[in-house]
N, C-alpha and C positions, 0 to 999 in steps of 0.2 A: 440172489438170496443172501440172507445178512449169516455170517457166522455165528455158532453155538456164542461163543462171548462175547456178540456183542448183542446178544436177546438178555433180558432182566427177565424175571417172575415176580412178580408183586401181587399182594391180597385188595381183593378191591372190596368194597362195599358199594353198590348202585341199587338202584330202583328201576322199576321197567323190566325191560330185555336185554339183558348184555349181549346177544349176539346184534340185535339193530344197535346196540350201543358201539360196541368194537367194529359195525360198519362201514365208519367214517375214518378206520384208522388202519393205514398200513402192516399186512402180516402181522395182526394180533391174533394172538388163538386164548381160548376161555375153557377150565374147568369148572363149571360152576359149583357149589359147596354145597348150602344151605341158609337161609334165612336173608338172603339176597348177598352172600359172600360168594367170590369167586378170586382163583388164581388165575393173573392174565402172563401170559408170556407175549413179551412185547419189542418191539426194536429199540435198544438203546435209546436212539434218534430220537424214537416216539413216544417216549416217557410223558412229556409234555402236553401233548395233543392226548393222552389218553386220561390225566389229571385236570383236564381242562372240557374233557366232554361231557355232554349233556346228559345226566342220570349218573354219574359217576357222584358218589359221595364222599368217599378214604379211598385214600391209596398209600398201602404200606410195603417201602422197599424192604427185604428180604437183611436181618441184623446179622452180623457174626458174634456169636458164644465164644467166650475166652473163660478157662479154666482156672485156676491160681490153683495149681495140686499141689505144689510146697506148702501154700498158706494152710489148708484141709488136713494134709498130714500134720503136720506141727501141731492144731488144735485139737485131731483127734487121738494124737499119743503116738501115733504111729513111727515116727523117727526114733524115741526112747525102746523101742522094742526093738525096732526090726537094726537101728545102727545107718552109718553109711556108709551103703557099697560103692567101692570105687572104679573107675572104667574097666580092672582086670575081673569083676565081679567078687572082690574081695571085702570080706563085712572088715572096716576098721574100726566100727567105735559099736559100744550095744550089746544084747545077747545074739542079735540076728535073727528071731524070731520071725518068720516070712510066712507064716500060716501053711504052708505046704503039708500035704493031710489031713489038714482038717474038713472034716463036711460040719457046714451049718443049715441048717432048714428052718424055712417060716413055715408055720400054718393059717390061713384065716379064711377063717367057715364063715364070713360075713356076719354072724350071730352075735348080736349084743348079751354080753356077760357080765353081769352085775354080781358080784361078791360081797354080801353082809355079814358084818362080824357082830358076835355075840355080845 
């Protein structure tokens, strides 16, 4: 049996049956979704054979998300406030503001609110 890392998960799109579909294809297993979407866990190896078989339509490898949280802070003010703490946790530059205390709460009642002014 092939190890955890060297199995992929990918979103597939097919037509048909994805279990007679992933028949022809070594240790694939299938979540199927909805609207003929399904997550295949697949062998490495068999990536190929599995983009290549019959009723298979898309097949989308699995993206990595990367965050830029400096770039975020910067545009949303957050550095000007809060300063920068240095590895000792010491504020050097700023008021230091860290929100610590504070409660914020949303509400949405899903209700369309329309406000006319006089």
């Amino acid at each position: 049996m092939a190890n955890v890392e060297d199995r992929l998960r990918v979103i597939v799109k097919y037509y048909g049956n994805i279990s007679s579909i992933l028949g022809g294809i070594n240790a694939a297993e299938s979540t199927e979704l909805f609207n003929n979407y399904a997550i295949v866990s697949v062998p490495a190896a068999q990536l190929d054979a599995l983009a290549d078989a019959q009723g298979i339509v898309y097949v989308e490898r699995p993206r990595e998300v990367y965050f830029n949280v400096n770039n975020g802070r910067e545009a949303s003010c957050i550095n000007s406030v809060q300063g920068t703490v240095n590895i000792t946790g010491t504020n050097t530059a700023g008021p230091g503001l860290t929100g610590k205390g504070v409660a914020a709460g949303i509400i949405d009642s899903g209700e369309r609110v329309i406000i006319l002014s006089s």
